[in-house]
Structures are given as structure tokens and as C-alpha cells.
C-alpha positions in Angstrom: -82.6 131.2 -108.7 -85.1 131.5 -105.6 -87.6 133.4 -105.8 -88.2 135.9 -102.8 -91.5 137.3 -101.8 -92.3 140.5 -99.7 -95.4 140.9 -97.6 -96.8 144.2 -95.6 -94.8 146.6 -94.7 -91.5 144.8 -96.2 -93.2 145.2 -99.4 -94.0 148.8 -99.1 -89.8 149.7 -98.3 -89.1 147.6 -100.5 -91.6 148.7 -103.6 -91.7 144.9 -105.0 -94.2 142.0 -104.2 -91.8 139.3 -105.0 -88.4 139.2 -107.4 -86.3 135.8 -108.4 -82.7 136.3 -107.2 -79.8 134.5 -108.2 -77.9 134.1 -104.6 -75.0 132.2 -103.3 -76.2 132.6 -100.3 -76.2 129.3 -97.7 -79.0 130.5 -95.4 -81.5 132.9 -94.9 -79.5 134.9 -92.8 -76.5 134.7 -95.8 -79.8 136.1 -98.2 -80.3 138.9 -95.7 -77.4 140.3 -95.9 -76.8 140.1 -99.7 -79.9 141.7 -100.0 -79.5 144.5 -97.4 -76.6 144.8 -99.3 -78.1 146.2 -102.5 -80.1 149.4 -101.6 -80.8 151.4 -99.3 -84.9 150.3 -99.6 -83.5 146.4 -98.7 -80.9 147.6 -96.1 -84.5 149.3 -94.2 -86.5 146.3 -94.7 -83.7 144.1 -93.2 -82.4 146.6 -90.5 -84.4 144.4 -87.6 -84.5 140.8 -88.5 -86.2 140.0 -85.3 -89.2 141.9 -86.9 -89.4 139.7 -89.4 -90.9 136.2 -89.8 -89.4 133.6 -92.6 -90.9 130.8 -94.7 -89.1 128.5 -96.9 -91.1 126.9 -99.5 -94.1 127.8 -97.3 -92.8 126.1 -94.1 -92.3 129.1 -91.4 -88.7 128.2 -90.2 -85.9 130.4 -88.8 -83.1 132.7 -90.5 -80.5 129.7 -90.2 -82.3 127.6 -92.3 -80.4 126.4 -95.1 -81.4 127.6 -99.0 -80.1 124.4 -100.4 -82.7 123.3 -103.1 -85.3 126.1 -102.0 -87.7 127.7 -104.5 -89.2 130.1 -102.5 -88.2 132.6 -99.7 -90.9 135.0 -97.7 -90.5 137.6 -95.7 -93.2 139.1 -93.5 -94.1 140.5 -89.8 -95.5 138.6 -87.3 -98.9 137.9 -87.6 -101.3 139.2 -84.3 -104.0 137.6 -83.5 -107.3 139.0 -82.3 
């Protein structure tokens, strides 16, 4: 089980703050698409990965990273500064 949290406006399409998920996904990228997968809500908060940041077990990293052992997966935009 991993448990997958939403931030901003992936939360909002989504409706959910966080949820655990029971995956057999590889990567992040494998966890996308089981997820987009589900409902139409995931499948429009996944339509443009490259809108998305990713963190695994709170270490920003990319959407090949690997889920092996991971606790926690989070989704967000990119942060602007300012």
C-alpha cells in the first residue's frame, strides 16, 4: 500500500486530499496510468504529466522513479516563485 497525496488543483479534479492505494505499479509513471485509469476525475488530473511535479517519500524526483519500498507518493504543480 502507498499512500498517494493530491495538492492544488489535482486535489480539486480529483475531490480527495490523499488516499492509500494498493498498486503493482513499478514507477510513478506505471501509478499514473493505473490511476488515470479509474475515473474520469483521475484521467483529468493526469491528462498532462508535464504539469505536474512528483515526490517520493518527500524527495522531489521524476515520473521514472521507481515505487519499490515507497510509502508516499505526491502530486502537485510546479511551484512559482515571486
Amino acid at each position: 500500500m502507498i499512500d498517494v497525496l493530491y495538492f492544488a488543483w489535482v486535489r480539486e479534479r480529483i475531490g480527495l486530499p490523499k488516499e492509500r492505494v494498493e498498486t503493482g505499479a513499478a514507477t510513478v509513471r506505471d501509478l499514473v496510468a493505473e490511476l488515470a485509469a479509474r475515473e474520469d476525475r483521475y484521467a483529468a488530473a493526469f491528462a498532462d504529466v508535464s504539469a505536474l511535479r512528483v515526490a517520493v517519500d518527500q524527495e522531489l524526483t521524476t515520473f521514472d522513479a521507481p515505487l519499490t519500498g515507497v510509502r508516499e507518493v505526491a502530486f502537485f504543480p510546479p511551484m512559482s516563485g515571486g
